[in-house]
C-alpha positions in Angstrom: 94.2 112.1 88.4 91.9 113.8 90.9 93.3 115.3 94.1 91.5 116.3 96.3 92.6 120.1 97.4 94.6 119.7 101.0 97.4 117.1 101.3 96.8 115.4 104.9 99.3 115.4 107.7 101.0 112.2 106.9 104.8 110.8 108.4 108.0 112.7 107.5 109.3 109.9 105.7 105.8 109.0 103.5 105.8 113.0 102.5 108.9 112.2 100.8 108.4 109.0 99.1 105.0 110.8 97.6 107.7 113.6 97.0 109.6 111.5 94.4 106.6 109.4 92.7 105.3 113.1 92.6 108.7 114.5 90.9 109.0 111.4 88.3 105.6 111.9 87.2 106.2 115.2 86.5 108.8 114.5 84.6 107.3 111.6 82.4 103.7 112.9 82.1 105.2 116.0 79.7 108.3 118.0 78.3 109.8 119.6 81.4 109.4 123.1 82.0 111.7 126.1 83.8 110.3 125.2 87.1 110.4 121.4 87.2 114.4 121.6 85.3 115.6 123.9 87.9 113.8 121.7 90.6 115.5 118.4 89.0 118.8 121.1 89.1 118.9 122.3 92.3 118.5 118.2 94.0 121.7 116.5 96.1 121.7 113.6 96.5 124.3 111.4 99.1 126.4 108.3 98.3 123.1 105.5 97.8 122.6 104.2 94.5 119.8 106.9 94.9 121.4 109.7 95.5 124.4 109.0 92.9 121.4 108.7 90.2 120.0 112.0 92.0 123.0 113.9 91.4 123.7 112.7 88.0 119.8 114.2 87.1 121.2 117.1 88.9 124.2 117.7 86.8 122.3 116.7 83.6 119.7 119.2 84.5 121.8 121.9 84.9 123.5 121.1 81.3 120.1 121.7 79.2 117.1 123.4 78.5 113.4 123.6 78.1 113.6 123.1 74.3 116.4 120.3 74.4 114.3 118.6 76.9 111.2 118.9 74.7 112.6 117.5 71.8 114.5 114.6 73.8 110.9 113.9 75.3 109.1 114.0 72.0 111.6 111.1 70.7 111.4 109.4 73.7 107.6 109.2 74.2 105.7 111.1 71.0 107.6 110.2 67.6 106.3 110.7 64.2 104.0 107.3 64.6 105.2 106.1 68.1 108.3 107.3 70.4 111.1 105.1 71.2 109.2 103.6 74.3 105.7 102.7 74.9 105.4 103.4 79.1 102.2 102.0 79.7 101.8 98.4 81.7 99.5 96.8 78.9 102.5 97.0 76.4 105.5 96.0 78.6 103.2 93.0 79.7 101.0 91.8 77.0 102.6 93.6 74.0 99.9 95.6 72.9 97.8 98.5 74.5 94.6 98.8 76.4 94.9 95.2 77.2 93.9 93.7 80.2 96.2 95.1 83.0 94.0 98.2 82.0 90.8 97.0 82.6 92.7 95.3 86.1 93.6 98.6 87.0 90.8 100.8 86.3 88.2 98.0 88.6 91.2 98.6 91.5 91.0 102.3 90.7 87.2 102.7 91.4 87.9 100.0 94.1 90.3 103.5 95.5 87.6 106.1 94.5 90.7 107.3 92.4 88.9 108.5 88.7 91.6 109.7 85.9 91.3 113.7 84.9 88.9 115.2 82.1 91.9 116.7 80.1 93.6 113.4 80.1 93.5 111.3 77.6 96.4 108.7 78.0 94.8 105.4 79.1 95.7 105.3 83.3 98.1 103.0 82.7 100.8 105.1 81.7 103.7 105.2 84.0 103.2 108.9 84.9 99.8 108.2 86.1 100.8 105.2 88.1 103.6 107.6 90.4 101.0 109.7 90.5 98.5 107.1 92.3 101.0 106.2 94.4 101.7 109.8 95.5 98.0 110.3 96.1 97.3 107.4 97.8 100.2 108.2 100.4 98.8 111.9 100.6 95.4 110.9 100.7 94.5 113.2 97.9 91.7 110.4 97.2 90.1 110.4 100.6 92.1 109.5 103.7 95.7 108.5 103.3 95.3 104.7 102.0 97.1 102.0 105.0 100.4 100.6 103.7 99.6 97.5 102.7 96.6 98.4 100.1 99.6 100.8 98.9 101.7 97.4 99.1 99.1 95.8 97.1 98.8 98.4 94.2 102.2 98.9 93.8 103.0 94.9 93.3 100.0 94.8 90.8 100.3 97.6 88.9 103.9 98.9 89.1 106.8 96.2 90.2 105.5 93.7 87.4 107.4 96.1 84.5 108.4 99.5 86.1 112.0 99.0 86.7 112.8 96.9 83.0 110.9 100.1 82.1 113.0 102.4 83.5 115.7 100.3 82.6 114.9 100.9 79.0 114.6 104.7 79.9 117.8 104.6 80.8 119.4 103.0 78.0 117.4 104.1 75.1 119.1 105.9 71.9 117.2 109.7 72.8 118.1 109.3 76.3 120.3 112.4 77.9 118.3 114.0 80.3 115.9 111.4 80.7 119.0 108.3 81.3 119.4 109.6 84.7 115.6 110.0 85.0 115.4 106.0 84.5 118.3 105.4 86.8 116.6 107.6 89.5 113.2 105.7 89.0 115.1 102.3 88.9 116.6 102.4 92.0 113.3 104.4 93.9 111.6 101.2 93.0 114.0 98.6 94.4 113.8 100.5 97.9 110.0 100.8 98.0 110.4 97.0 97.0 112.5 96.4 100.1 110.9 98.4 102.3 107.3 97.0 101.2 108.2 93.7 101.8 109.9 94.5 105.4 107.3 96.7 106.4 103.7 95.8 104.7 101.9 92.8 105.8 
């Protein structure tokens, strides 16, 4: 996605939440490099569900490298023909890809003035792309900071429809090491921007 080139001053706690959609799409839009390992590495995390899934991706991180990670997200994502999962919207709710919770999402997108990269070519529904939103929308990196409940909106339209079985499958699936925690992480990241959507947002 676009963003635009300064971050705006935004609350304490919405820089971190824009934080973690940040890190996870890092981590599920390509193989992990040195940087974004020894970031997942260096995390603590306290005694949430969060933070126990926090310091598991931790301890996991500091067990492997670039080339392991590679490989384990090739399998996961890539594949000969397809990887173990399919993390886009249109398949987790239609079955197939480039269905309509794609075309849903790209009218809200222009509805944001949000408008997907030239070097990407994954269709915008890809779960890497969707953190990303979120994170931009939060930072304003799409114009001004976007009010809570339009976030609210997006994220019950677009994400909590399939995100969490998704990274319920991430967590469980056959290639996951590395990326298990990642799913756990995600999983319960959702559940308390699900909470605190629907205690906060309008």
């Amino acid at each position: 996605m676009n963003d635009a080139v300064v971050d705006m001053q935004i609350a304490e706690e919405d820089a971190l939440r824009a934080d973690l959609y940040d890190f996870l799409s890092a981590l599920l839009s390509g193989p992990p490099d040195e940087n974004l390992l020894s970031r997942a590495s260096n995390l603590t995390g306290d005694d949430s569900d969060l933070g126990r899934a926090v310091s598991t991706l931790s301890r996991v991180g500091r067990a492997i490298n670039t080339k392991t990670a590679e490989r384990e997200f090739n399998a996961l994502f890539i594949g000969l023909a397809r990887g173990e999962l399919m993390p886009y919207a249109s398949y987790y709710l239609t079955g197939f890809l480039n269905e309509k919770p794609l075309a849903i999402l790209r009218g809200d997108m222009a509805a944001l003035r949000i408008t997907r990269a030239p070097n990407v070519y994954e269709p915008e529904d890809n779960i890497a792309s969707l953190l990303e939103m979120m994170a931009g929308m939060i930072r304003g990196r799409f114009g001004e900071p976007v009010e809570l409940p339009k976030q609210k909106d997006f994220f019950f339209k677009h994400l909590a429809p399939w995100a969490e079985h998704f990274f319920s499958d991430l967590e469980g699936a056959q290639n996951s090491v590395f990326y298990a925690p990642v799913g756990t992480v995600g999983k319960a990241f959702l559940e308390i921007e699900i909470q605190a959507f629907r205690m906060g947002a309008g």
